[in-house]
N, C-alpha and C positions, 0 to 999 in steps of 0.2 A: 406263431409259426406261419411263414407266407407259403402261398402255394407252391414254388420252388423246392423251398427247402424238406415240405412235406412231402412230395415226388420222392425228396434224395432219400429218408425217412423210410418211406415203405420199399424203396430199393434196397435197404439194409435190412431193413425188417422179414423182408423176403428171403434176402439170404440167408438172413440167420434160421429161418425156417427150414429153409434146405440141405442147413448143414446138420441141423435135428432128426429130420428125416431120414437123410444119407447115413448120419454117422448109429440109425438103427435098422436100415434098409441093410446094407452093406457092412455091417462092423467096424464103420469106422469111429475108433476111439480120439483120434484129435478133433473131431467133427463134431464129438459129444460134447469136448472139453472147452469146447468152441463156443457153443452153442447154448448150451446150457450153464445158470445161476449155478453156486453148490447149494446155496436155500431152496434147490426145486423140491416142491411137492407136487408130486403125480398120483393120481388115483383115478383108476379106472372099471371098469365091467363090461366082459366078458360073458355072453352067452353058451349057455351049453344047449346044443343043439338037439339032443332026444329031450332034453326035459322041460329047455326054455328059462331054468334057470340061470340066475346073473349070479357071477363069482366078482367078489372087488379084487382090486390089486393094488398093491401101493409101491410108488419106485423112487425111491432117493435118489440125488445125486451119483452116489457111490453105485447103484443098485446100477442106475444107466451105464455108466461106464462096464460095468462088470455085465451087462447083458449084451450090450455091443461086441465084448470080446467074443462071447458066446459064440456071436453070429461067426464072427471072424473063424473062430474058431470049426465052427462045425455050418460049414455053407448050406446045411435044409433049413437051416433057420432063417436066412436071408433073405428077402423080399424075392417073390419069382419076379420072371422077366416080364418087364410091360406094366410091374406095378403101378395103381393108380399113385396120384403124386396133385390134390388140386389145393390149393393155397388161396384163401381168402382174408384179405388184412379187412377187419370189421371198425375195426375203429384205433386210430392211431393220433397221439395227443406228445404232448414235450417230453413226456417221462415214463408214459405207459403204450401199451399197447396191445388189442385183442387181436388173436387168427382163429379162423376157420380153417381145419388141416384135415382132409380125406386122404387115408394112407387105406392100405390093403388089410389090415388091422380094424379099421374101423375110424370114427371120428373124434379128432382132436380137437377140446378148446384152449387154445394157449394165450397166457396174460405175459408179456414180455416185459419187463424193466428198462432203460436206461441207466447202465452204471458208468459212471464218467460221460464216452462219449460213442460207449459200446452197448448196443441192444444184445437182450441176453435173456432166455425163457426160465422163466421163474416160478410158474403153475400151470400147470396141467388136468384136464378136466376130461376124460375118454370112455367111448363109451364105442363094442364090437358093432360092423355092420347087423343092421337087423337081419335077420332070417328071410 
């Protein structure tokens, strides 16, 4: 991959970030459909704030789409205004690729695929801001 084409690379890979983000920011379900492998595996932990205890979570494909409607559906769930949003592509190669994803949630690690000629997040690794 020449320097070029890995510029054009992390410009998609970006995007495809922010339509992950968006389409759980916002409810949007084309954004997820977009965005996301149906092979995704996401699992996460979640702090619980009196006790300090971690809860896991685990979200399929099917599981995203169906929480983004949620959001859609009932807007407290939404990301408030101003939420944080920072993207860090950590390493990016022909067929793979890692981010560093800070949402309002907490911290994402996302391993993206190359399917054909479409980047597309395929695992997820998350963990709530600390306390």
């Amino acid at each position: 991959m020449n320097w070029m084409s890995l510029a054009q690379e992390r410009e998609q890979i970006i995007s495809v970030v922010n339509d992950y983000v968006e389409g759980f920011y916002f409810g949007d379900t084309t954004k997820i459909i977009r965005s996301i492998n149906p092979d995704l595996s996401k699992r996460g932990y979640s702090s619980n704030n009196e006790t300090g205890e971690y809860k896991t979570h685990i979200m399929s494909y099917e599981r995203a789409i169906g929480f983004a409607r949620e959001v859609l559906e009932e807007p407290k769930y939404a990301a408030p205004e101003g939420a944080v949003r920072k993207i860090e592509v950590l390493d990016a190669q022909d067929k793979i690729a890692s981010v560093k994803l800070t949402a309002y949630w907490g911290i994402d690690y996302l391993l993206l695929a190359k399917y054909g000629d479409k980047w597309m997040v395929s695992k997820v690794l998350w963990q709530s801001m600390p306390d």
